[in-house]
C-alpha positions as semicolon CSV with decimal commas, in nm:
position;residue;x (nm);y (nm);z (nm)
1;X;-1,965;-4,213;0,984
2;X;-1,633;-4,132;1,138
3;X;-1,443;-4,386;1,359
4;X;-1,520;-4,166;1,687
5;X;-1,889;-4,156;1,609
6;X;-1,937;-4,517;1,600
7;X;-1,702;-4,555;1,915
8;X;-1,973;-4,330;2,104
9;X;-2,290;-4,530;2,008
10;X;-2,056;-4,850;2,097
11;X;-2,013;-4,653;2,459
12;X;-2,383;-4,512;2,448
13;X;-2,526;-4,864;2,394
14;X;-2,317;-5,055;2,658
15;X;-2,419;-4,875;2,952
16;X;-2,789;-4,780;2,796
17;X;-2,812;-5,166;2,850
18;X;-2,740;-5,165;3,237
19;X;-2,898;-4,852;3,312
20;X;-3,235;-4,959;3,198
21;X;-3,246;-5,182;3,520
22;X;-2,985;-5,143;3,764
23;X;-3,124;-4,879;3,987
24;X;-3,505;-4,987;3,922
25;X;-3,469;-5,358;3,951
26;X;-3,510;-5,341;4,316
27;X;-3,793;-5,152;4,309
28;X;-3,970;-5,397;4,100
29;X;-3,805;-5,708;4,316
30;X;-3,999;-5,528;4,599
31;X;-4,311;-5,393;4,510
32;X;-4,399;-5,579;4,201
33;X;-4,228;-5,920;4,338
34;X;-4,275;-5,834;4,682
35;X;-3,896;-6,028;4,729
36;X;-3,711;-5,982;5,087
37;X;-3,448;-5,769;5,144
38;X;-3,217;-6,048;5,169
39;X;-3,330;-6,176;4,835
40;X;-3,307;-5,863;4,666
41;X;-2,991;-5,808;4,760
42;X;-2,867;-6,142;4,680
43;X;-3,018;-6,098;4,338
44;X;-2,768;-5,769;4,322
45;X;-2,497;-5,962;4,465
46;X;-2,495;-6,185;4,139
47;X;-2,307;-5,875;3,990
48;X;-2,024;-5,929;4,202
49;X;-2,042;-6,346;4,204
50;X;-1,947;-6,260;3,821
51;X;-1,712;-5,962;3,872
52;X;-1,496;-6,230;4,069
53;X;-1,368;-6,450;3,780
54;X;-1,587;-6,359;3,445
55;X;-1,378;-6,011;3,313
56;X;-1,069;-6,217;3,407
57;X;-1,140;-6,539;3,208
58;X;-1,289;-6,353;2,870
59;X;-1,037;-6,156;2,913
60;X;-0,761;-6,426;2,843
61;X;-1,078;-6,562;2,546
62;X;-0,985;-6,262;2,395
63;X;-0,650;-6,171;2,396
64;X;-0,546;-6,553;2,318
65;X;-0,838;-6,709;2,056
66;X;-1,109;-6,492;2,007
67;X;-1,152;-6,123;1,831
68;X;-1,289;-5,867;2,123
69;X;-1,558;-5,697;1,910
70;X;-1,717;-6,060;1,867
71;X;-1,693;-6,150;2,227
72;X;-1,825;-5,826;2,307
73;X;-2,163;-5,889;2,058
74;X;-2,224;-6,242;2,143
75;X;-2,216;-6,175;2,569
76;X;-2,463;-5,894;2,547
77;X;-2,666;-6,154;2,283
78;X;-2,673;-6,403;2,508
79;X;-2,704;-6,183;2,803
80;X;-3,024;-5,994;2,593
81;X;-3,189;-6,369;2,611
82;X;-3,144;-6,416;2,974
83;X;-3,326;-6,089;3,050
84;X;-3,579;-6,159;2,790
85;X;-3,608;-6,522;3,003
86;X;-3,596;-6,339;3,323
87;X;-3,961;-6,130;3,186
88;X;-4,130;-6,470;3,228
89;X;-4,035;-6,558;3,598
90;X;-4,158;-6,430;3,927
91;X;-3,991;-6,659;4,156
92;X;-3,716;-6,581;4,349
93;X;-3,498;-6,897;4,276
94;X;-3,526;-6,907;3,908
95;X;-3,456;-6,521;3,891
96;X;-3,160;-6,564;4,085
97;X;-3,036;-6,790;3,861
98;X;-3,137;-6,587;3,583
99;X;-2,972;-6,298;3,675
100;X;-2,657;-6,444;3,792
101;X;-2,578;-6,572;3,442
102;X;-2,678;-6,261;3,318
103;X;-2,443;-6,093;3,522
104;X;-2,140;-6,341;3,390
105;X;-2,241;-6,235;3,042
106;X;-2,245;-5,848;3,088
107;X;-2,004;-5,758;3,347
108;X;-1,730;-5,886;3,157
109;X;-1,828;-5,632;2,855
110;X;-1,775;-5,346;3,034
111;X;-1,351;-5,411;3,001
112;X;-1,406;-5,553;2,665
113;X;-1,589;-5,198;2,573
114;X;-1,292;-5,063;2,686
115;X;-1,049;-5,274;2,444
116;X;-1,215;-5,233;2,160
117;X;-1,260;-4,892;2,197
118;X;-0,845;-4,883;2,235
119;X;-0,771;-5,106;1,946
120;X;-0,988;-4,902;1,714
121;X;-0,847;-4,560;1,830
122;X;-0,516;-4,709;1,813
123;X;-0,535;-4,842;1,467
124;X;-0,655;-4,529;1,358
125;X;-0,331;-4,338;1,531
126;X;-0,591;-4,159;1,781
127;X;-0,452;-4,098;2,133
128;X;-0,631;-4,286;2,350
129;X;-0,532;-4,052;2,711
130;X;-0,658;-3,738;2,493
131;X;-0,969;-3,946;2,284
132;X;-1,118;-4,211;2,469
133;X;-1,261;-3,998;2,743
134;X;-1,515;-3,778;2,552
135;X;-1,672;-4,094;2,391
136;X;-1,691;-4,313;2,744
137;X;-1,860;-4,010;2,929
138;X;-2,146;-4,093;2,654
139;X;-2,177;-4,404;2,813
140;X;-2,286;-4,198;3,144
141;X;-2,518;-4,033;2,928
142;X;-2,639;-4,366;2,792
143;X;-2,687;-4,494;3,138
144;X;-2,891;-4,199;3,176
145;X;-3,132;-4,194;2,902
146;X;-3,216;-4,522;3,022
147;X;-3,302;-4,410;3,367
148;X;-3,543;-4,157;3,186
149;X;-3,691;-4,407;2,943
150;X;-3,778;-4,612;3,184
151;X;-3,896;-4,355;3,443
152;X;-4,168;-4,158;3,190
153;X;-4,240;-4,461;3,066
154;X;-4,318;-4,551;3,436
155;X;-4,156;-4,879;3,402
156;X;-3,977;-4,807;3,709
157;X;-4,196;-5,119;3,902
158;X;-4,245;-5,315;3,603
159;X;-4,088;-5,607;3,422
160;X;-4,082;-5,366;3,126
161;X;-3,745;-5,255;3,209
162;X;-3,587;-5,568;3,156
163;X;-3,745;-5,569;2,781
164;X;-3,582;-5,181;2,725
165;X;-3,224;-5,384;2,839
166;X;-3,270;-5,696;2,649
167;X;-3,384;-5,495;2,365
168;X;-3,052;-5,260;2,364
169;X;-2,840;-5,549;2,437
170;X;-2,996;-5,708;2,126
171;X;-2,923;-5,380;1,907
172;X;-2,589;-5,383;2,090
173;X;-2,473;-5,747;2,013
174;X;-2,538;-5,684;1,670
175;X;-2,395;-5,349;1,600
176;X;-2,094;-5,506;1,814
177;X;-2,021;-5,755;1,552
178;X;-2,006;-5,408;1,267
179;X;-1,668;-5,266;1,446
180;X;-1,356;-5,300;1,353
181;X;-1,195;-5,642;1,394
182;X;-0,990;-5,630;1,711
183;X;-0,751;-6,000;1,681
184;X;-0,590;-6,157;1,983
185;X;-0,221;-6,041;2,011
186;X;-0,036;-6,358;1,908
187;X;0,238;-6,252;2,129
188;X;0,020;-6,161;2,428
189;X;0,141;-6,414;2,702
190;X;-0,036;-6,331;2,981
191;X;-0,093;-6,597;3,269
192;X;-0,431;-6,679;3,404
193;X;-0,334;-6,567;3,726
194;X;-0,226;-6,227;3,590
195;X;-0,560;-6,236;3,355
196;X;-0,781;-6,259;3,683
197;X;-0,560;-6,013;3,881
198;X;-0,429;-6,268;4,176
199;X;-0,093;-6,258;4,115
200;X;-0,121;-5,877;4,209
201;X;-0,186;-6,067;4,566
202;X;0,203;-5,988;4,643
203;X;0,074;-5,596;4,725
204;X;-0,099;-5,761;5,060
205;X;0,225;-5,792;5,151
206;X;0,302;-5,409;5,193
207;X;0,082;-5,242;5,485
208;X;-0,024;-4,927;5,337
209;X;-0,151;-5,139;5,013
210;X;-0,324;-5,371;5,225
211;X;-0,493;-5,164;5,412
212;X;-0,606;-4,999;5,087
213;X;-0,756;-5,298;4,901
214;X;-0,949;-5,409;5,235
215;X;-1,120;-5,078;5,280
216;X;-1,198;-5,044;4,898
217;X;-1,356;-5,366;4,980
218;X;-1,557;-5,189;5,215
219;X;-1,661;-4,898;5,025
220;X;-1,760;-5,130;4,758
221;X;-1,990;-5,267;5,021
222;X;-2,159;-4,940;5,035
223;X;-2,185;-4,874;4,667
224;X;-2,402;-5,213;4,650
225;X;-2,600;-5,057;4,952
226;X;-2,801;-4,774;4,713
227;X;-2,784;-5,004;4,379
228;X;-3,035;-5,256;4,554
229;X;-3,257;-5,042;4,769
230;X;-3,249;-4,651;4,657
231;X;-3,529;-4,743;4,460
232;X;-3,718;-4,958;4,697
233;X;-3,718;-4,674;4,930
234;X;-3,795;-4,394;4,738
235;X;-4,110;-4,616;4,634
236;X;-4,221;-4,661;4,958
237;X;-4,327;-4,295;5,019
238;X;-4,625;-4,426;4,711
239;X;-4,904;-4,442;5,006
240;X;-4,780;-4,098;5,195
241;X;-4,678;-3,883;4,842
242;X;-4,874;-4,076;4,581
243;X;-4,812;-3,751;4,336
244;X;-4,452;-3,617;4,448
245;X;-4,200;-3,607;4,193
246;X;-3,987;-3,828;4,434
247;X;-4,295;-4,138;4,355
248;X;-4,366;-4,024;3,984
249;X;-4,022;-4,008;3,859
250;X;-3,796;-4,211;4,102
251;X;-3,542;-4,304;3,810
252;X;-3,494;-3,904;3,727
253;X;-3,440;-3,796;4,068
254;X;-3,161;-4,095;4,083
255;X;-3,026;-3,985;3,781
256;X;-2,892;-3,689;3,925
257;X;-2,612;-3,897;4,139
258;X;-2,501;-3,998;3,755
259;X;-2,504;-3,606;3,643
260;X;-2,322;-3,553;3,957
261;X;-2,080;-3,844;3,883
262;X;-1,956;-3,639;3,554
263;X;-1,889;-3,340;3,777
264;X;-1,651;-3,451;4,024
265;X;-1,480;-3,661;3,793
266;X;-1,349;-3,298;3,642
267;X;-1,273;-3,255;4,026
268;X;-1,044;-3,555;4,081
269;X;-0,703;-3,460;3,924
270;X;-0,718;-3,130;4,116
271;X;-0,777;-3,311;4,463
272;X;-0,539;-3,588;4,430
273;X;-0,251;-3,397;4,341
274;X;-0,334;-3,118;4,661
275;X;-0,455;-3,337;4,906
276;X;-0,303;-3,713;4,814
277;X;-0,538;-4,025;4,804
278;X;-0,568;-4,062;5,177
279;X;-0,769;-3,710;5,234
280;X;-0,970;-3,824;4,911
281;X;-1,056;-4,175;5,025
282;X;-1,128;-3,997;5,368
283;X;-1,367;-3,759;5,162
284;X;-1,562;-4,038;4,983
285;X;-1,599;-4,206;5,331
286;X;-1,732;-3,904;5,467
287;X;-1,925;-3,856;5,115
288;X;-2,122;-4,222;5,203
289;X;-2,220;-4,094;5,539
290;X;-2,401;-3,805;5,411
291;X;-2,541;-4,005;5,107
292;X;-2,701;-4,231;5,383
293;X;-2,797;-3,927;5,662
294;X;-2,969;-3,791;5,359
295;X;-3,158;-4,053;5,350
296;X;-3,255;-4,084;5,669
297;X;-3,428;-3,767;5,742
298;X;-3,500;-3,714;5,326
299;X;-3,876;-3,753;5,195
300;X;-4,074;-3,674;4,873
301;X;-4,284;-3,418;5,109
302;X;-4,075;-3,087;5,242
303;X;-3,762;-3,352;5,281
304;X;-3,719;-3,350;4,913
305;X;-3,416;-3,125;4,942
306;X;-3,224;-3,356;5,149
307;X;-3,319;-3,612;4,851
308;X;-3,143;-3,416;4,577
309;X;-2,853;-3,339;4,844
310;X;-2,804;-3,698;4,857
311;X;-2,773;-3,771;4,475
312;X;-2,507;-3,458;4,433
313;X;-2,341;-3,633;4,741
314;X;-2,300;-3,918;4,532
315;X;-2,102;-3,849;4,277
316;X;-1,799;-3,800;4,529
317;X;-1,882;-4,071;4,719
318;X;-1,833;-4,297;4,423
319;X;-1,588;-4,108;4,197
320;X;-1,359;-4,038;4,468
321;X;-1,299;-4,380;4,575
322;X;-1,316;-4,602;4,252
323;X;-1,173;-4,328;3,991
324;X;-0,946;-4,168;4,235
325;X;-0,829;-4,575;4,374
326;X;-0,763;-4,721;4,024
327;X;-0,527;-4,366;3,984
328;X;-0,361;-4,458;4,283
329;X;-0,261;-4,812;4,187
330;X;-0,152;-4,730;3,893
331;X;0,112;-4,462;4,027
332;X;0,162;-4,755;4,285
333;X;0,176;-5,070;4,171
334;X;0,504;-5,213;3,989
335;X;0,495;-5,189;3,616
336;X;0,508;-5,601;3,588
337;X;0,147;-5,633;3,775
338;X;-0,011;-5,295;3,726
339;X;-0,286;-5,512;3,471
340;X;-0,288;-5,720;3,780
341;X;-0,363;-5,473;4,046
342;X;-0,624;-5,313;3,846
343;X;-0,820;-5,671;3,872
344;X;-0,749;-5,707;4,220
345;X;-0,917;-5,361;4,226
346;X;-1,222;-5,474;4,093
347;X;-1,229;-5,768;4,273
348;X;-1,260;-5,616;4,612
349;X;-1,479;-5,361;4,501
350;X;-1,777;-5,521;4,262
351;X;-1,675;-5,900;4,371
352;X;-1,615;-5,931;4,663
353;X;-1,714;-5,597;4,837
354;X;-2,053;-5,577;4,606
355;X;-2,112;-5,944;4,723
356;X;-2,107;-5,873;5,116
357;X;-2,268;-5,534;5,072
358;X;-2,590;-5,750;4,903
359;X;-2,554;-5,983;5,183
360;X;-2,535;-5,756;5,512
361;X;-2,732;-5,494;5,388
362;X;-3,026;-5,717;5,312
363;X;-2,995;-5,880;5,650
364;X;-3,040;-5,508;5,779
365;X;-3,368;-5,459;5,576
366;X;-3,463;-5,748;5,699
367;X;-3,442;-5,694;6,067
368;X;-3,622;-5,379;6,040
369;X;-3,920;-5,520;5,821
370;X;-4,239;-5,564;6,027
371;X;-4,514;-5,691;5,880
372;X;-4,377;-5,620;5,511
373;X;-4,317;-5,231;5,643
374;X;-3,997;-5,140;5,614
375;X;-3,856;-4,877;5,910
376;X;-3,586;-4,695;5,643
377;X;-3,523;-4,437;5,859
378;X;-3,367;-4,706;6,142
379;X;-3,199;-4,915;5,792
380;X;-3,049;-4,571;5,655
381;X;-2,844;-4,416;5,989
382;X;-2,742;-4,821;6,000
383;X;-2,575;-4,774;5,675
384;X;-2,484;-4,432;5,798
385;X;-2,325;-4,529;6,104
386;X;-2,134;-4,830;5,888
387;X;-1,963;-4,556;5,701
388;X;-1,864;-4,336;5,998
389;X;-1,676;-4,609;6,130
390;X;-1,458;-4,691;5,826
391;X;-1,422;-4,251;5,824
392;X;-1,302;-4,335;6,190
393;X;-1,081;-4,610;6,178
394;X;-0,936;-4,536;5,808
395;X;-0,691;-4,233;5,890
396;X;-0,584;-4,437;6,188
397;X;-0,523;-4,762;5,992
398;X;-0,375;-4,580;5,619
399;X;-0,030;-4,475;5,699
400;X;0,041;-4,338;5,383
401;X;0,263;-4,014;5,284
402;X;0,102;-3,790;4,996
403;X;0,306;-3,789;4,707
404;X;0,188;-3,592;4,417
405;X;0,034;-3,712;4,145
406;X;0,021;-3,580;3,817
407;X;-0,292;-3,672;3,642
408;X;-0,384;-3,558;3,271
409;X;-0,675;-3,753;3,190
410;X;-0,978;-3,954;3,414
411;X;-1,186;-4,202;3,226
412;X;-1,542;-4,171;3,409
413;X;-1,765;-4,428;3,499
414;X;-2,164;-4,469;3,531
């Protein structure tokens, strides 16, 4: 078995392990649970609680004490036996909990995916710009065939799912522990504020960089939106299309904003170095508006083409601002903090933006619930309308001069 193949099973079985629930677990939380929007939500939000200080902090683990590949195993372990927990709970509290350490166990393996895959490819005098990216794009395609397991399995409402994730993350954590050993670098001497991205706080202090971060933030926000309640709404048509393909196979019609994902990455070198990152943040903007106007006047019924119109919509929506943003602070950022800057990214995007996306977006669902009936048209053009402000006020706010940028290589993303 050749060093690349086991990198792509390593890639295939991280994000195999998140897709099996991320865009489902809401529509269990809802129809299954029958949870509040705010409580869904806040159950999502968990993801960004941990993306705040948990990739930062095993991140210094494992450049300082412990070897990656073992870290890596024993969080999606651990994390396997928190979802496996999580099957035996219907309450909102202990779920919470449940998921929120399961989130500080598993978002910090998506980076340390990343480093081992780099060590390995490195030790075996691969180039990592030219290699890596074939193998993570089968971590997209893991994320997908665990949409479709669980969707013709019709898991999609059950607690099954989480048994498909803790299941992979058990297969995961073990084969994990097979790679490669990837050592600390005795002479790595990173701080923890550079390990958890604050010291790249300094950029605040240039405008255009600013302004950046906050509406990253923002557009984080958004993301968060259709991770909680795509599902939730799509099931809701159950009573009005009982047999659509929209009801049956919720998870596959999703899984076409993932497809789409893979596309526009190939798009994003071209349109950052003609346009410049300030006409490509403006399109993703734009992109989220017609993600959620989709939605709004999209059904399972003769709507179902505004549906599918909405996943392709996606996969600029998303690439375009967190693919096309982490290329932009790296061409921006000084050399000494660019680590830095890339954690500051993440911050605002899944901490803190994912956080107050959970939050305010539930509150919406919540003020347009009436007697447990959810008005999505009314919740979608709110989320709609969110975005078409930030398309408004961005241009006006991000004075920024396109320089061009000369991109090779973009590592994609589920």
């Amino acid at each position: 078995m050749t060093i690349k193949f086991r990198l792509t099973i390593l890639n295939f079985l991280e994000y195999f392990v998140w897709g099996a629930w991320l865009v489902s677990l809401g529509g269990y939380m809802f129809s299954t649970l029958h949870f509040t929007g705010l409580q869904i939500s806040s159950i999502f939000g968990t993801m960004g609680v941990a993306s705040l200080f948990m990739p930062g902090l095993l991140g210094i683990i494992a450049d300082r004490w412990v070897n990656a590949e073992k870290l890596l195993g024993l969080c999606h372990l651990v994390g396997a036996g928190l979802l496996l927990a999580a099957t035996r709970v219907t309450d909102y509290q202990t779920l919470y909990i449940l998921m929120l350490l399961n989130a500080m166990c598993y978002m910090p393996t998506i980076a340390l995916n990343n480093t081992v895959s780099y060590i390995v490819l490195e030790k075996n005098n691969f180039n990592i710009v030219k290699d890596f990216p074939p193998i993570r794009v089968w971590g997209t395609i893991g994320f997908i065939c665990a949409m479709w397991v669980v969707d013709f399995s019709h898991w999609t409402i059950s607690v099954s799912q989480l048994y498909v994730s803790a299941g992979a993350g058990i297969l995961m954590g073990i084969y994990s522990f097979t790679m490669p050993a990837c050592p600390p670098v005795k002479t790595a001497s990173r701080s923890v504020m550079s390990s958890l991205g604050l010291d790249a706080f300094v950029l605040f202090k240039k405008g255009t960089m600013a302004v950046f971060f906050i509406f990253a933030m923002f557009l984080g926000a958004a993301l968060q939106i259709t991770n909680a309640f795509g599902e939730p709404f799509l099931n809701s048509f159950s009573s009005i299309y009982p047999k659509s393909f929209a009801v049956q196979h919720p998870n596959l019609l999703t899984s076409i904003s993932q497809i789409s994902e893979t596309l526009f990455i190939l798009a994003i070198p071209f349109f950052l170095n003609r346009f410049g990152i300030k006409r490509v943040m403006l399109l993703s903007i734009f992109a989220w508006v017609f993600r959620f106007g989709l939605f709004a006047i999209g059904n399972p019924g003769d709507g179902l083409i505004f549906l599918v119109l909405s996943m392709i919509v996606y996969g600029m929506a998303f690439d375009f601002f967190n693919i096309s943003g982490s290329l932009f602070i790296e061409r921006e950022a000084p050399h000494n903090i660019r680590a830095s800057a890339q954690g500051l990214f993440m911050i605002m995007t899944n901490g803190l933006g994912a956080f107050l996306g959970g939050f305010f977006s539930g509150r919406v669902i919540d003020h347009y619930t009436v007697n447990k009936v959810v008005d999505w048209h009314s919740c979608w053009l709110v989320f709609a309308g969110y975005a078409l402000v930030l398309g408004i006020v961005f241009p006006l706010a991000f004075r920024y001069k396109h320089k061009r940028l000369h991109v090779e290589e973009v590592k994609p993303h589920p």
